[in-house]
MIRO-206851 format. One record per residue (C-alpha): x, y, z; residue in three letters. Coordinates in pm, 1 decimal. Each point is the difference from the previous one (the first is absolute). Layout:
% MIRO-206851
fido c1 = X	c2 = Y	c3 = Z	lumlo = ALA
...
END
This chain:
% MIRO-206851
fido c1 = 10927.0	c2 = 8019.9	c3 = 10092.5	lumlo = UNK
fido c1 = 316.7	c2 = -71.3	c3 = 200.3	lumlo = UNK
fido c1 = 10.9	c2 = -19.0	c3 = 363.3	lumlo = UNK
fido c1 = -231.2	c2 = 179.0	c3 = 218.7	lumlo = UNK
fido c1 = 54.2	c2 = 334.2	c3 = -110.5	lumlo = UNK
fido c1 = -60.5	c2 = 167.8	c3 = -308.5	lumlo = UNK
fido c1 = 340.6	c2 = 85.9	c3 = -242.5	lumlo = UNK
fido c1 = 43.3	c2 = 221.3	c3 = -252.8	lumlo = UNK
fido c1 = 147.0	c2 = -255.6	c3 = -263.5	lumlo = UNK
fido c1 = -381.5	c2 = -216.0	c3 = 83.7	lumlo = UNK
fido c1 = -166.2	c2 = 255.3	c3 = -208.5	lumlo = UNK
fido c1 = 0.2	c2 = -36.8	c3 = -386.0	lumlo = UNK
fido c1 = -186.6	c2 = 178.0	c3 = -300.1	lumlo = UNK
fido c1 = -299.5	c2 = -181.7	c3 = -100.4	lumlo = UNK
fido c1 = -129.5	c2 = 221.2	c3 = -297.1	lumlo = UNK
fido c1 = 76.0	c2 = 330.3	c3 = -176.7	lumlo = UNK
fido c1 = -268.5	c2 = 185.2	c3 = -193.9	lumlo = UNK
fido c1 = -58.9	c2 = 364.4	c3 = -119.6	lumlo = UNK
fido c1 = -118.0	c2 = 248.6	c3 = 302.9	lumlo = UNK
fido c1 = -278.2	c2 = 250.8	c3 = -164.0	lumlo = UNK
fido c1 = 40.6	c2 = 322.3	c3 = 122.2	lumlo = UNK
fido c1 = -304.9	c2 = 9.8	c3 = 179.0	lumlo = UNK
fido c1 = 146.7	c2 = -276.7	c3 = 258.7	lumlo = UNK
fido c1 = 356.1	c2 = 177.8	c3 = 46.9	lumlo = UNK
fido c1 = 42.3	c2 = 102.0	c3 = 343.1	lumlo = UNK
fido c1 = 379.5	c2 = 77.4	c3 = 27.9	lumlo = UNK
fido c1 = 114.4	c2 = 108.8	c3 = -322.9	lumlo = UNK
fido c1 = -152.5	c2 = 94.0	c3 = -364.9	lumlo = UNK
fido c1 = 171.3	c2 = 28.9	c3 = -329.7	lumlo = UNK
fido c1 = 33.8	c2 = 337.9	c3 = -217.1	lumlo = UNK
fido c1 = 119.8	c2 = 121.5	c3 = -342.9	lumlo = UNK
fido c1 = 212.2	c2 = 319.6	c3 = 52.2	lumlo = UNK
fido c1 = 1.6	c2 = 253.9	c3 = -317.0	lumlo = UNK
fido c1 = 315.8	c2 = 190.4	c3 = 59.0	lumlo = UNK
fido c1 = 256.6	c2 = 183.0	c3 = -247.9	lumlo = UNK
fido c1 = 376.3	c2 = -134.3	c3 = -78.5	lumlo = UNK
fido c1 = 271.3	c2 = 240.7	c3 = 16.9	lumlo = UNK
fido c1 = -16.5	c2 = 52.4	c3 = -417.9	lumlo = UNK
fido c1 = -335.4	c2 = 76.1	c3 = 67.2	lumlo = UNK
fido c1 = -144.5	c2 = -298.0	c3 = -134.4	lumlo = UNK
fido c1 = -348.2	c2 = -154.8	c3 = 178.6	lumlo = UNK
fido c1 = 4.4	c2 = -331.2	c3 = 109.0	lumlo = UNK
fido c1 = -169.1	c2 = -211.5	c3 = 298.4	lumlo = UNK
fido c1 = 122.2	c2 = -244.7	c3 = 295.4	lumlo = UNK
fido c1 = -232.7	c2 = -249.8	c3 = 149.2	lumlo = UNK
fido c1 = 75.0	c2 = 18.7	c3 = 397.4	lumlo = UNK
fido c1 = -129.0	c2 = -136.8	c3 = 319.4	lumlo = UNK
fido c1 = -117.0	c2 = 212.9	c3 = 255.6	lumlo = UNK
fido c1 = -80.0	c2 = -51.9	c3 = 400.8	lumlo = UNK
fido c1 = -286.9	c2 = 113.2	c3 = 98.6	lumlo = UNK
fido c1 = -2.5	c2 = 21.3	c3 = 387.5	lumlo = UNK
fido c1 = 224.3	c2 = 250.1	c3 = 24.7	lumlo = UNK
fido c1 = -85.7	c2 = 218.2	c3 = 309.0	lumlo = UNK
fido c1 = -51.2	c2 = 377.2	c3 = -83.9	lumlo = UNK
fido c1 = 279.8	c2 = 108.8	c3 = 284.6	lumlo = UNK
fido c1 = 220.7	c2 = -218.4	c3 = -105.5	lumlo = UNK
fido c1 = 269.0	c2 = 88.0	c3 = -328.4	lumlo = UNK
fido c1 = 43.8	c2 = -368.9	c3 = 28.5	lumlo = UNK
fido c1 = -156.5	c2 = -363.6	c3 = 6.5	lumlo = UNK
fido c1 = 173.0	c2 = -184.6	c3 = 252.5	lumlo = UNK
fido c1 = 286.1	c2 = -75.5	c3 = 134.9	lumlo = UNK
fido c1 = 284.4	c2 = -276.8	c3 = 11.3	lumlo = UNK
fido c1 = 211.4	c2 = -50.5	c3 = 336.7	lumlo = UNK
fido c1 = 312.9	c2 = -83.2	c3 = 67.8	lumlo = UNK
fido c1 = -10.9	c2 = -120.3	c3 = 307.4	lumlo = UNK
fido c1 = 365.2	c2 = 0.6	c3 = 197.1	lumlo = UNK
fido c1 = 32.6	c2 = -247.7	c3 = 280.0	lumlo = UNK
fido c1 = 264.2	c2 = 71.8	c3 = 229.4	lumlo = UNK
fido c1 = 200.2	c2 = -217.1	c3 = 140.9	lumlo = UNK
fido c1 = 232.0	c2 = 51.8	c3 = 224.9	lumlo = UNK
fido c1 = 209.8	c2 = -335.0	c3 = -40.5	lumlo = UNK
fido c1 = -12.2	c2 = -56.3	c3 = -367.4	lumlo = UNK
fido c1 = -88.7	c2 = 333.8	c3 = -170.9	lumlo = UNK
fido c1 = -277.5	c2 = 94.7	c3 = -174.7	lumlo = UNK
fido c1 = -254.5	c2 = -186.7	c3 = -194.4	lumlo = UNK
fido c1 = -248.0	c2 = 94.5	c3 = -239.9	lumlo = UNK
fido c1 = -386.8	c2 = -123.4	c3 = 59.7	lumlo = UNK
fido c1 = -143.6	c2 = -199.3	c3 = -305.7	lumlo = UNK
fido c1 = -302.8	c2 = -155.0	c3 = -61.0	lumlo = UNK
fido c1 = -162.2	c2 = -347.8	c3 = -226.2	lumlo = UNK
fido c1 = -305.1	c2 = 151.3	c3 = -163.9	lumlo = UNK
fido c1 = -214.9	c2 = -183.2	c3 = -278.4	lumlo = UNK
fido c1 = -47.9	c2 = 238.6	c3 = -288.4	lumlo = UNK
fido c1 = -346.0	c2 = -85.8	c3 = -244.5	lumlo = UNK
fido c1 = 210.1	c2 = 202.1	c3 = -305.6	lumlo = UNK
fido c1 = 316.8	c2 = -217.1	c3 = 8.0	lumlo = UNK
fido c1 = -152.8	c2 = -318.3	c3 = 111.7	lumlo = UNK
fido c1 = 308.8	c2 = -36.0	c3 = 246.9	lumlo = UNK
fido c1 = 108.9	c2 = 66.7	c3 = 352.5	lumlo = UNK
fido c1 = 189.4	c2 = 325.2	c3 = 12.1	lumlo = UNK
fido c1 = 245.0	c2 = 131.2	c3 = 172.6	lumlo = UNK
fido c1 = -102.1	c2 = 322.8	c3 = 182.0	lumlo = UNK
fido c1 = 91.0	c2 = 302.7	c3 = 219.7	lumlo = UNK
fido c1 = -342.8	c2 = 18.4	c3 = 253.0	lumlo = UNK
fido c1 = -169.1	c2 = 313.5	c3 = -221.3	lumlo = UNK
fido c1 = -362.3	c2 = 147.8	c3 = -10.3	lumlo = UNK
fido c1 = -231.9	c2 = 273.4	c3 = -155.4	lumlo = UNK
fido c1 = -57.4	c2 = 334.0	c3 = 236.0	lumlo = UNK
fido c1 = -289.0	c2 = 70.0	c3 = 135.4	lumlo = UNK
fido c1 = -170.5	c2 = 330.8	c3 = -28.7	lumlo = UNK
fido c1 = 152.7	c2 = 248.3	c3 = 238.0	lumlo = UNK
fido c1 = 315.7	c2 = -169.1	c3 = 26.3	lumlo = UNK
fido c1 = 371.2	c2 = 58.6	c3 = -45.3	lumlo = UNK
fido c1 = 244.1	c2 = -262.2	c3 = -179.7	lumlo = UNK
fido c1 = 168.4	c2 = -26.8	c3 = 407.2	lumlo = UNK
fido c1 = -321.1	c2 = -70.5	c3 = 137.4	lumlo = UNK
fido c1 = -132.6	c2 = -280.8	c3 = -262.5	lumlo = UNK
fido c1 = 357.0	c2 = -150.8	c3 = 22.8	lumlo = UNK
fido c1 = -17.9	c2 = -33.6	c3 = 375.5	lumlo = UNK
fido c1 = -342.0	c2 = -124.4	c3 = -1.1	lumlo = UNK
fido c1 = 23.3	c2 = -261.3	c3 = -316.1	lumlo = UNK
fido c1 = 316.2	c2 = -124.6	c3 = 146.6	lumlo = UNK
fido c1 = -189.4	c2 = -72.5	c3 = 371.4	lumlo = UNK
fido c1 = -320.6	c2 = -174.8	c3 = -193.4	lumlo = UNK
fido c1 = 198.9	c2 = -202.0	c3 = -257.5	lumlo = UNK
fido c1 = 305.7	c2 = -69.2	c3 = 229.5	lumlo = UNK
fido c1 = -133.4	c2 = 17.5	c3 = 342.5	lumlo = UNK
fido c1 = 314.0	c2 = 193.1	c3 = 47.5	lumlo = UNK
fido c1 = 27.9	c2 = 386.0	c3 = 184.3	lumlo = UNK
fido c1 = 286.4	c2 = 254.5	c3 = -178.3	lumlo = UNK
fido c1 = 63.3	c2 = 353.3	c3 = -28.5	lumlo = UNK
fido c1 = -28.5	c2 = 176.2	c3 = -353.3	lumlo = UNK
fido c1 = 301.0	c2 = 184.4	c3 = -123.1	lumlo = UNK
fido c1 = 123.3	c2 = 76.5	c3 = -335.9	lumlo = UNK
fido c1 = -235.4	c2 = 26.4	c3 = -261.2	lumlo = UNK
fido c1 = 97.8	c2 = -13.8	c3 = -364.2	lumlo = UNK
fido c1 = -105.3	c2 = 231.1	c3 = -280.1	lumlo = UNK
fido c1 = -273.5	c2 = -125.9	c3 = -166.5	lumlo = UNK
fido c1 = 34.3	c2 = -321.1	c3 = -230.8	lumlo = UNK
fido c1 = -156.8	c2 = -107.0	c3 = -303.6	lumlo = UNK
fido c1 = -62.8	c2 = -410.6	c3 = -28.5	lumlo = UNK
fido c1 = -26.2	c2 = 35.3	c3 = -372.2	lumlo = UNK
fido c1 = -65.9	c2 = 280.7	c3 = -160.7	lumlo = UNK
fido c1 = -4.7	c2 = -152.5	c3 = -339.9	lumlo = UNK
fido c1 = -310.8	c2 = -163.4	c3 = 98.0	lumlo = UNK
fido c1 = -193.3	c2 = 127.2	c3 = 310.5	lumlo = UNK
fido c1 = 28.5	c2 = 343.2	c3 = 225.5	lumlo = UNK
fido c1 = 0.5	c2 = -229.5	c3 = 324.1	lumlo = UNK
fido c1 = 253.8	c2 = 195.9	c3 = 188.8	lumlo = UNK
fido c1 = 129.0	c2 = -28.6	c3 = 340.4	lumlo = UNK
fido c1 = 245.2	c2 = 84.6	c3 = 309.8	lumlo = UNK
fido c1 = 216.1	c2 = -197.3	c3 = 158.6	lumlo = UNK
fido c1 = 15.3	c2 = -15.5	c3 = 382.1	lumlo = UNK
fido c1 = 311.0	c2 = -42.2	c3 = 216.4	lumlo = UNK
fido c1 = -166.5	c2 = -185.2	c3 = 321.7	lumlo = UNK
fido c1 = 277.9	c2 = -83.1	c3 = 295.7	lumlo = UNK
fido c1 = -103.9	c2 = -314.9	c3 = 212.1	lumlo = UNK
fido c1 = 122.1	c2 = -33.8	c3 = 336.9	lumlo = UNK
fido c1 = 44.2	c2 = -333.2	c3 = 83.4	lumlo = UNK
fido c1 = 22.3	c2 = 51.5	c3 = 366.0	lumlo = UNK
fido c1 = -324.5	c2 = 169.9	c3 = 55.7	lumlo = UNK
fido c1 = -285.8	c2 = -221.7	c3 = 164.5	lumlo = UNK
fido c1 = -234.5	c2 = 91.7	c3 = -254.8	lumlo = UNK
fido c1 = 222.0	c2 = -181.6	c3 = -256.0	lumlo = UNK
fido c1 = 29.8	c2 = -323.1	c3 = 184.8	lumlo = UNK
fido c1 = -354.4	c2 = -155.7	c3 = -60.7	lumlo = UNK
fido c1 = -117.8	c2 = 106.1	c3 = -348.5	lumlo = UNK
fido c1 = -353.7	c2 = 32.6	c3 = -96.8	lumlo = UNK
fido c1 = -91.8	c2 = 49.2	c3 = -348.7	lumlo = UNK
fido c1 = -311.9	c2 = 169.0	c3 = -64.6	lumlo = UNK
fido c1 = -50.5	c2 = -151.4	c3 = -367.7	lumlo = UNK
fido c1 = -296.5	c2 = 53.8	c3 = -206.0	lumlo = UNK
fido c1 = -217.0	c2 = -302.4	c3 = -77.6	lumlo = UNK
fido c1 = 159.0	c2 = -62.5	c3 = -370.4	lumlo = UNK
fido c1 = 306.0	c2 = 97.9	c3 = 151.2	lumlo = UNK
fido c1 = 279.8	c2 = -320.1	c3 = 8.9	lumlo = UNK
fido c1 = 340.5	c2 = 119.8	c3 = 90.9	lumlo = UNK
fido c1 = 328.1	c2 = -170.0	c3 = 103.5	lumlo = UNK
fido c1 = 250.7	c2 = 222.5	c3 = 121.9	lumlo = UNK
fido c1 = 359.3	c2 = -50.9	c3 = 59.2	lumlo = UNK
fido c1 = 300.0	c2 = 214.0	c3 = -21.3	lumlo = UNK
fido c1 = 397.3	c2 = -56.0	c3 = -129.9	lumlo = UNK
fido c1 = 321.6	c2 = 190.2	c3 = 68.6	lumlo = UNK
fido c1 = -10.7	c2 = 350.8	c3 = -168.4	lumlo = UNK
fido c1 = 358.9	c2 = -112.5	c3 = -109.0	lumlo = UNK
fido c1 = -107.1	c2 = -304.1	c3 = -141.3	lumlo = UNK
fido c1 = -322.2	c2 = 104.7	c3 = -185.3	lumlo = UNK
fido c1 = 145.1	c2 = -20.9	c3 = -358.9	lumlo = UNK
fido c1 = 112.4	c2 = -402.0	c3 = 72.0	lumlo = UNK
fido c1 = -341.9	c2 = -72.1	c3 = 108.3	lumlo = UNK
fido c1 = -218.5	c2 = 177.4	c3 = -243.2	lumlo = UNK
fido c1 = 233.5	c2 = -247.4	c3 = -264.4	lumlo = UNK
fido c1 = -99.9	c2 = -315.4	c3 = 213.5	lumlo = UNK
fido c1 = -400.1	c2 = 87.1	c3 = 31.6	lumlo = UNK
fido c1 = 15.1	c2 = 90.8	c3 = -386.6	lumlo = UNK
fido c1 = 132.5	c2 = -387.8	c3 = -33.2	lumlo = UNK
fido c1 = -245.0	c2 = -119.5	c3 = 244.9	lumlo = UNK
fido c1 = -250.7	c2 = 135.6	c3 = -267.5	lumlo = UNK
fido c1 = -132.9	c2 = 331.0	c3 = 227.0	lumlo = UNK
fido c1 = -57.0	c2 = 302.6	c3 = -221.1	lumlo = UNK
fido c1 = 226.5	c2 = 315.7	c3 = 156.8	lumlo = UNK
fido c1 = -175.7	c2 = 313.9	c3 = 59.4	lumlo = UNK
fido c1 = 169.1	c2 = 278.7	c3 = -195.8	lumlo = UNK
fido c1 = 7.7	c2 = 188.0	c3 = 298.9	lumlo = UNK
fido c1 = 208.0	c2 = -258.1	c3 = 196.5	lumlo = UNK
fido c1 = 218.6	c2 = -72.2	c3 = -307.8	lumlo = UNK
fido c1 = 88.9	c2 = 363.3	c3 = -65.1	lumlo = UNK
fido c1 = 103.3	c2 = 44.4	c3 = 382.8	lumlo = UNK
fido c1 = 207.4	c2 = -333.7	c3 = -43.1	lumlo = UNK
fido c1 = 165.2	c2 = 161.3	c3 = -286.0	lumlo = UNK
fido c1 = 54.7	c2 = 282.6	c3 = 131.7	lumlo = UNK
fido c1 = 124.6	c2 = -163.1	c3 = 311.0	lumlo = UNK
fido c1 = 249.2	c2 = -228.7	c3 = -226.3	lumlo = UNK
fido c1 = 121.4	c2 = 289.6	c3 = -237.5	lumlo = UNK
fido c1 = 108.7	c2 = 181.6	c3 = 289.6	lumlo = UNK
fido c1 = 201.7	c2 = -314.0	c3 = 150.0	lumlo = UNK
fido c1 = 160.9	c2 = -64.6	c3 = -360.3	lumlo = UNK
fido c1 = 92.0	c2 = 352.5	c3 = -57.8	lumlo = UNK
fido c1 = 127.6	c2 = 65.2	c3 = 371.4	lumlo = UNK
fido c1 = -220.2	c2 = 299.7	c3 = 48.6	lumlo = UNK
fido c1 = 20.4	c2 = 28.4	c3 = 332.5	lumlo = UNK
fido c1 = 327.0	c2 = -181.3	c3 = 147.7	lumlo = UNK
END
């Protein structure tokens, strides 16, 4: 391990084996009889969460965390995060499932002080989103959180991470987001989809002139 503290790229994969269904905790796999539009009967194997909280529609949420500065405009919160599936270091929004009782605003606010340490305000929050529907129904809302720099609660960051919890977080120019997700990608970090689609988003607008 390098250096005192813990990083995300010290982890690494050691073995992969087949999970019974007995010993799934988070998710489980189904076969789904459904009808075509000719009518015809066919089947899809799909994964499903399974800690979904009865008030909620969805399972978590995904933030994206605006940190305003007043000198050099706004920057977008990000997060190092070792991921088991991909056997890589991803790059992240800070994210997290809802607890029971809670809205998307609320888990947003509170994943985004224990992961980050840092204190926003909820705003917008998008329709809901499907990760990929082709193979799971993990769904989710994304949460626009503003950070206010200036505010003493925002000067000496505590984190309030989980014990198998190893986060780095950094953040990078909104306007620059698209140029750095490239470089990560060639540092050999795997890109969220969720930070890749708001790059592109971010760099189709620029090429197109949307809002000159």
């Amino acid at each position: 391990m390098s250096g005192s503290d813990p990083k995300a790229s010290d982890a690494k994969v050691l073995s992969t084996e087949p999970l019974m269904i007995k010993d799934a905790l988070w998710t489980k796999l189904v076969k789904i009889n459904y009808k075509d539009p000719l009518g015809k009967e066919r089947t899809w194997e799909a994964a499903e969460r399974s800690t979904r909280p009865t008030t909620s529609l969805v399972d978590g949420v995904g933030i994206v965390a605006i940190l305003s500065h007043p000198q050099n405009g706004p920057s977008l919160l990000l997060q190092k995060q070792f991921r088991p599936p991909i056997n890589k270091v991803a790059i992240e929004v800070p994210a997290g499932l809802v607890d029971e009782g809670e809205s998307a605003a609320e888990c947003a606010v509170r994943e985004l002080r224990e992961e980050t340490g840092y204190h926003g305000v909820a705003g917008e929050v998008s329709p809901i989103l499907f990760n990929d529907p082709g193979f799971c129904n993990t769904n989710l809302n994304m949460v626009h959180v503003n950070v206010d720099l200036s505010l003493p609660e925002n000067q000496d960051l505590k984190p309030e991470l989980e014990e198998n919890e190893f986060i780095e977080v950094f953040s990078t120019p909104l306007k620059d987001l698209y140029t750095e997700c490239k470089k990560l990608e060639e540092q050999g970090y795997a890109i969220d989809a969720r930070v890749g689609t708001l790059a592109e988003g971010i760099e189709i607008a620029r090429r197109w002139k949307l809002y000159s």
